[in-house]
N, C-alpha and C positions, 0 to 999 in steps of 0.2 A: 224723571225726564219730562221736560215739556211736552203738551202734548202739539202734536201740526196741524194745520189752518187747516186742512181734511177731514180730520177727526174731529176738530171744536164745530167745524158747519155743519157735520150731518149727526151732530148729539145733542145744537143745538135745536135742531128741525125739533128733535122728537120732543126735547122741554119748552119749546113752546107752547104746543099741542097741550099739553099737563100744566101752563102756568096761566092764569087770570091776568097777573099786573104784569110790565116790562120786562121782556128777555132784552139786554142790550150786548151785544157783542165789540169786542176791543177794536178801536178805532169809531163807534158809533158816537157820533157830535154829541148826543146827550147823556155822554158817559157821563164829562164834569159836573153838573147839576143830577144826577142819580147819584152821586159819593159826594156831594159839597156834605161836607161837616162844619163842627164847630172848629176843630181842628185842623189846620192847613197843612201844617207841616206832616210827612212822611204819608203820604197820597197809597192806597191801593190801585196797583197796575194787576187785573184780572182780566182772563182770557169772557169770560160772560158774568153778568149783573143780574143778578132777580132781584126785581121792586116788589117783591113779594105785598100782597092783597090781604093773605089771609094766612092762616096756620097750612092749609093745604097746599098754598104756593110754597111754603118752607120744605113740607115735603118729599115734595116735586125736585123743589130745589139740592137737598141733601143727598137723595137717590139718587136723581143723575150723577154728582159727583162720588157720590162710593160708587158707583159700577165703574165708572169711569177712572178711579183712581186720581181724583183730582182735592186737591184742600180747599178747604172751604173755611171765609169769615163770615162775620154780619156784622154790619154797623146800622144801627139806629141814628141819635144827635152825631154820634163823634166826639161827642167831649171829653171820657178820657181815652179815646184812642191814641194807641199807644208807635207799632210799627205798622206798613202796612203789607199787604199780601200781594206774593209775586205770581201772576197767572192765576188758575183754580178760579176759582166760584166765589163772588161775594154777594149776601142776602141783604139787601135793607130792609127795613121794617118802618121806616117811618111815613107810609102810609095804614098802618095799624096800629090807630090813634083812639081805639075806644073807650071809652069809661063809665062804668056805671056802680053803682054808691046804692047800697042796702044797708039803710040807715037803722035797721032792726036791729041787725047784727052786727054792726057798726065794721064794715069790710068795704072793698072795693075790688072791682075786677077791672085789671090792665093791662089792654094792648101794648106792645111790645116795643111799640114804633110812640106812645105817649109821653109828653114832656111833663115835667112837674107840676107847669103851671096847669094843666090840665086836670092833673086829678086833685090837687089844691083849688080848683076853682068849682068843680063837680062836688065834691065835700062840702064847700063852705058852705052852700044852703040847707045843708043838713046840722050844721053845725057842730061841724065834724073837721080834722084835718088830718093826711098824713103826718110823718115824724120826717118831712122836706128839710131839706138843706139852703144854703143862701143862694141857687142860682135857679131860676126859675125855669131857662131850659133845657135843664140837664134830662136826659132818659132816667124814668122813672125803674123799669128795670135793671139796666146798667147801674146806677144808683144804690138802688135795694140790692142787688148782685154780690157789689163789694162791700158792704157794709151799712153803708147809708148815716155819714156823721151829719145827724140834721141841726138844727140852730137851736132845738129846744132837747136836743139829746141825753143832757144832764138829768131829766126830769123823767125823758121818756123811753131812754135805751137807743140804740144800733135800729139800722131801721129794717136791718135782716131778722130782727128780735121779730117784728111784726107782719113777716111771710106767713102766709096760710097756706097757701100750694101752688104751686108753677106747672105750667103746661110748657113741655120741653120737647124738643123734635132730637133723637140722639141722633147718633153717627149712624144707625142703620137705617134711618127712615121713617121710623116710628114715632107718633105724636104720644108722650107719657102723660099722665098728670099725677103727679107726686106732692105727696104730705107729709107729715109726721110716719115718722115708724121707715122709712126709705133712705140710706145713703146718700142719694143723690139731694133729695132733699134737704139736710143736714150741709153739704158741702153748696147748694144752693145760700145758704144762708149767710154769705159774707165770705165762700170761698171762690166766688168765679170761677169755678170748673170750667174750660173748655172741654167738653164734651158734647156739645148742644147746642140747639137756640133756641133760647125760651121764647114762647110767643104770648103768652098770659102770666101774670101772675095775681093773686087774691091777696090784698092787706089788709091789715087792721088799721084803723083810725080811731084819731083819739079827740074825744070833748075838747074844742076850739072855738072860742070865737075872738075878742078884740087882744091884742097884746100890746106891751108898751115897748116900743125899741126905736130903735135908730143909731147912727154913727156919729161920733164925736171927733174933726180934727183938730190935730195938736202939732204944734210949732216942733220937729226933727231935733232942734237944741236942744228941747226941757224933757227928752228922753229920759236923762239922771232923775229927775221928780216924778217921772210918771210911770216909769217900771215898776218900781215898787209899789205904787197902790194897785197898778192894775194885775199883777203879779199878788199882792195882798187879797185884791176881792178876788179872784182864783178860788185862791185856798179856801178862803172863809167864807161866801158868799153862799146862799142856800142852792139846791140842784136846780130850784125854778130859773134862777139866773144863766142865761149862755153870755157867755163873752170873749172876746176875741182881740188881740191885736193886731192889729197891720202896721205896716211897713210899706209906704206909695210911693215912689216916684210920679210924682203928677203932670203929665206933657205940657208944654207951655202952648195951649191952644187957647183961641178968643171963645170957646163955649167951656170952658171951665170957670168956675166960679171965681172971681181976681182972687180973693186971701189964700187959696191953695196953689193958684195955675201957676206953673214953672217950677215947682216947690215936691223934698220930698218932705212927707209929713209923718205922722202916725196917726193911727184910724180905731179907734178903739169902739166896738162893737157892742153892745148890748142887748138885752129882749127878755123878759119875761111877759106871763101873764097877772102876774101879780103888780099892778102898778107902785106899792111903796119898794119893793124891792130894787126895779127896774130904776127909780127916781135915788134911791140912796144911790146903788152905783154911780148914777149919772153926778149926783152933789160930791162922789168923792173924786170925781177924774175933776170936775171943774174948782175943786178945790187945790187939787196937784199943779195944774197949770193952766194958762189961757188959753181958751177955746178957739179957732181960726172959724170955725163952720160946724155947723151941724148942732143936731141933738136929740133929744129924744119924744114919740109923739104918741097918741093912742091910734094904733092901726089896727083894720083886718090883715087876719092870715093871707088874703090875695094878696096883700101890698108888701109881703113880709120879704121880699125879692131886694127890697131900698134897702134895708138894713146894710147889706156890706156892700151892696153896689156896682155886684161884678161889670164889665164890659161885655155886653154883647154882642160885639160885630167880631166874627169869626177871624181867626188868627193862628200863626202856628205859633209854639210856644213849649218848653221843657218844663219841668220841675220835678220835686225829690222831696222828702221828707222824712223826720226822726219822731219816734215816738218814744218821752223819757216819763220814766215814772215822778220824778221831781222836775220843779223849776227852780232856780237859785235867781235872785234880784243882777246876781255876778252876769251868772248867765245870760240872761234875756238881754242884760245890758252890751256884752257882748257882740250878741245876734243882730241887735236891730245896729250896733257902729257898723259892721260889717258889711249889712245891706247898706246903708249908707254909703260907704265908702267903697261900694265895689266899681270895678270899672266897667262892667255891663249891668242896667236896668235889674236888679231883685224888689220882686213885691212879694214880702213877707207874711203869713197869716198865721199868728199865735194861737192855739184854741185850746180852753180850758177844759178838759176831758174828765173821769171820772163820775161820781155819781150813779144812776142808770146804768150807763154805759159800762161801767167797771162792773155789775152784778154779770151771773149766769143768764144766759138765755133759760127761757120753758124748751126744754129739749136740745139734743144736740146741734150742733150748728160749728162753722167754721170763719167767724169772728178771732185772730190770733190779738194776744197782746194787750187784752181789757183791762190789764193791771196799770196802763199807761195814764198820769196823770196829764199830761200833754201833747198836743201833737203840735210841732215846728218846720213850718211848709217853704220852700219857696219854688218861685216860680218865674222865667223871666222869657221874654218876647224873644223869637231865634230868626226874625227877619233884620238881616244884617248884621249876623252875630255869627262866628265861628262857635262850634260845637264844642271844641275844647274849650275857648274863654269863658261859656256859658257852665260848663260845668266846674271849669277851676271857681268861677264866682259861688256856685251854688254851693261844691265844697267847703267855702273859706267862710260862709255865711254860715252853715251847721256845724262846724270845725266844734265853739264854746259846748254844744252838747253831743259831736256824735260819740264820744266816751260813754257817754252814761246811756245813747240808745239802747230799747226796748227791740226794735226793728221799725219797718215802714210801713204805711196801708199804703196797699195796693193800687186803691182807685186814688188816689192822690201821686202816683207817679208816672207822669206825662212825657210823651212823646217817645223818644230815643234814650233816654236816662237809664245807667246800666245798675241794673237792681239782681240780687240774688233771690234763688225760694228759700233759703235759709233766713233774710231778712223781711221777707214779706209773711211768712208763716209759718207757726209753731210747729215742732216734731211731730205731734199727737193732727193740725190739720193736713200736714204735706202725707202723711201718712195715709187719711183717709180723702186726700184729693189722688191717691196715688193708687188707693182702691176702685176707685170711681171710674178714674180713665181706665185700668186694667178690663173693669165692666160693661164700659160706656163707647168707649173708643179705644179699643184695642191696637187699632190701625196706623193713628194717629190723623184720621178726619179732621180733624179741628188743631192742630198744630202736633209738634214732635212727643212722641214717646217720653 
């Protein structure tokens, strides 16, 4: 039951008193800039907002809604926020941005509320990086949370592989800090437990400095010639290589570059540290077909953001994806006519998995589905798109592989998209994410039982 405007004003009096950063109450003007995300679509309507400061303001935060009987989210960036929360309590954290890099031990300690490009940028004078992925301001925990599929993953694993310990506030109130040998920890590691919100976590980092990458576009027609090699270097390519396809619809705007603008194209991705490696790939996409733009250059890890190129200017948006153990040249060819020819906007992202990534974590963890040598994403804009059209499109474009799916990650499905726990994670993790809430949030604090 809701709780009444009587009860939310004299329980907010008293967590004001207990919080440092922002109590905003519903209707307060600076609700929408407290919850802007990266994400627009499916907004949180909560009865009060803590801009939580520090681990103590989460505390603060969590307590008052257990006594009070109220649910409770957090959002950090919002990138992959998924629905959002009606009434109860939501914790931001992106004012707990801090980083600091023990270049001895080669770890990192991260605030909760910290974007990628942060502790990639803290790192790199150590010469040092995380195991980051292509979007530089994605939450570094939320990120590490669900897995963490970085751009150099083949080489260096999941980037839950490379948790040390999280500091977690549960459902009772309690700030934990948990490691190895802990449940929670273990389900920390690529299962996004709701039970919690973490405010710290400790990574590992790995020896980084220049890399070669960049993007290569290619004419949407010469898809038949260029599947298959980039489908071939996949397979064959060593794990230093990450690669990727896309699938772009490119708006016809006057700051797009003229050879792609109006144009859908393919985007084919690359990155190693090894420069001859990074450059064969590249001489074999430019021998499949003609180049429209792009290529590949010697960059630092700070710039490694270019590579795929995301958009940054916040948007709401769906997507879904299949994780299959194979790719067929059939396939893929498939996928990407599909995007092509759907009647709502799909931008499609191929990524070549396995490697690293396919090995055991050091200890348990809750990573499903490592046997996957692919994952097949899309994704497409739901400003002025019906919710149904957008999913028949996403359907029609996975259709060529969801037979042969593995299941889904997690952190790659956005917005409203209706996903099961059966397809997100294996018997053996829903099991011990099923222990965890039993332990953690018995109540269902952090969402349903």
């Amino acid at each position: 039951m809701a709780p009444d405007d009587e009860l939310m004003r004299s329980t907010e009096t008293a967590l004001t008193s207990d919080v440092r950063g922002a109590v905003l109450r519903r209707g307060d003007d600076r609700l929408p800039d407290e919850l802007a995300g990266f994400q627009t679509a499916h907004p949180h309507r909560p009865d009060v907002v803590v801009g939580a400061r520090d681990a103590d303001d989460v505390v603060a935060a969590v307590r008052h809604a257990a006594a009070h009987d109220l649910p409770v989210a957090v959002q950090a960036t919002g990138h992959g926020h998924t629905t959002g929360l009606e009434r109860g309590v939501v914790v931001t954290t992106g004012r707990m941005r801090g980083v600091s890099v023990d270049p001895v031990s080669r770890t990192a300690r991260v605030g909760a509320g910290a974007r990628s490009a942060d502790l990639v940028g803290a790192a790199a004078g150590h010469g040092l990086a995380p195991v980051s992925g292509s979007f530089p301001g994605v939450g570094v925990v939320g990120y590490t949370l669900g897995g963490g599929l970085g751009l150099l993953g083949r080489e260096h694993g999941w980037a839950s592989d490379h948790l040390r310990a999280a500091e977690v506030v549960t459902a009772d109130g309690i700030l934990r800090r948990v490691g190895p040998g802990d449940e929670l920890f273990a389900a920390l590691r690529g299962g996004r437990p709701e039970v919690g919100i973490v405010t710290a976590v400790e990574v590992g980092l790995v020896p980084l400095g220049e890399v070669v990458g960049g993007g290569l576009f290619v004419e949407a027609e010469d898809a038949g010639r260029l599947v298959p090699v980039v489908r071939r270097l996949g397979d064959e390519a060593p794990e230093s290589l990450g690669i990727s396809l896309g699938v772009v619809p490119v708006p016809d705007l006057d700051v797009v570059p003229a050879p792609i603008r109006g144009r859908t194209v393919l985007h084919v991705r690359l990155v190693a540290p090894d420069a001859a490696v990074a450059r064969a790939a590249e001489d074999a996409v430019r021998e499949a077909a003609p180049v429209l733009l792009g290529g590949l250059r010697e960059l630092p890890w700070t710039e490694s953001g270019s590579i795929v190129g995301e958009p940054e200017v916040p948007h709401a948006y769906e997507g879904t994806n299949v994780l299959v153990t194979t790719l067929s040249d059939e396939a893929l060819g498939s996928v990407v006519a599909a995007a092509r020819s759907a009647s709502v906007g799909c931008v499609v992202d191929v990524r070549r998995l396995g490697g690293a990534l396919a090995r055991p974590a050091d200890g348990p963890d809750a990573v499903s589905f490592r046997d996957a040598g692919w994952i097949v994403r899309v994704l497409s804009s739901t400003e002025g798109e019906s919710t149904a059209a957008v999913r028949a499109a996403h359907a029609a474009v996975l259709a060529p592989v969801a037979d042969a799916g593995l299941g889904r990650m997690a952190a790659f499905v956005y917005g409203g998209s209706p996903v099961s726990a059966a397809e997100l994670h294996s018997p053996a993790v829903r099991e011990l994410l099923a222990r965890v809430r039993a332990e953690h949030d018995p109540r269902g604090v952090f969402g349903p039982c």
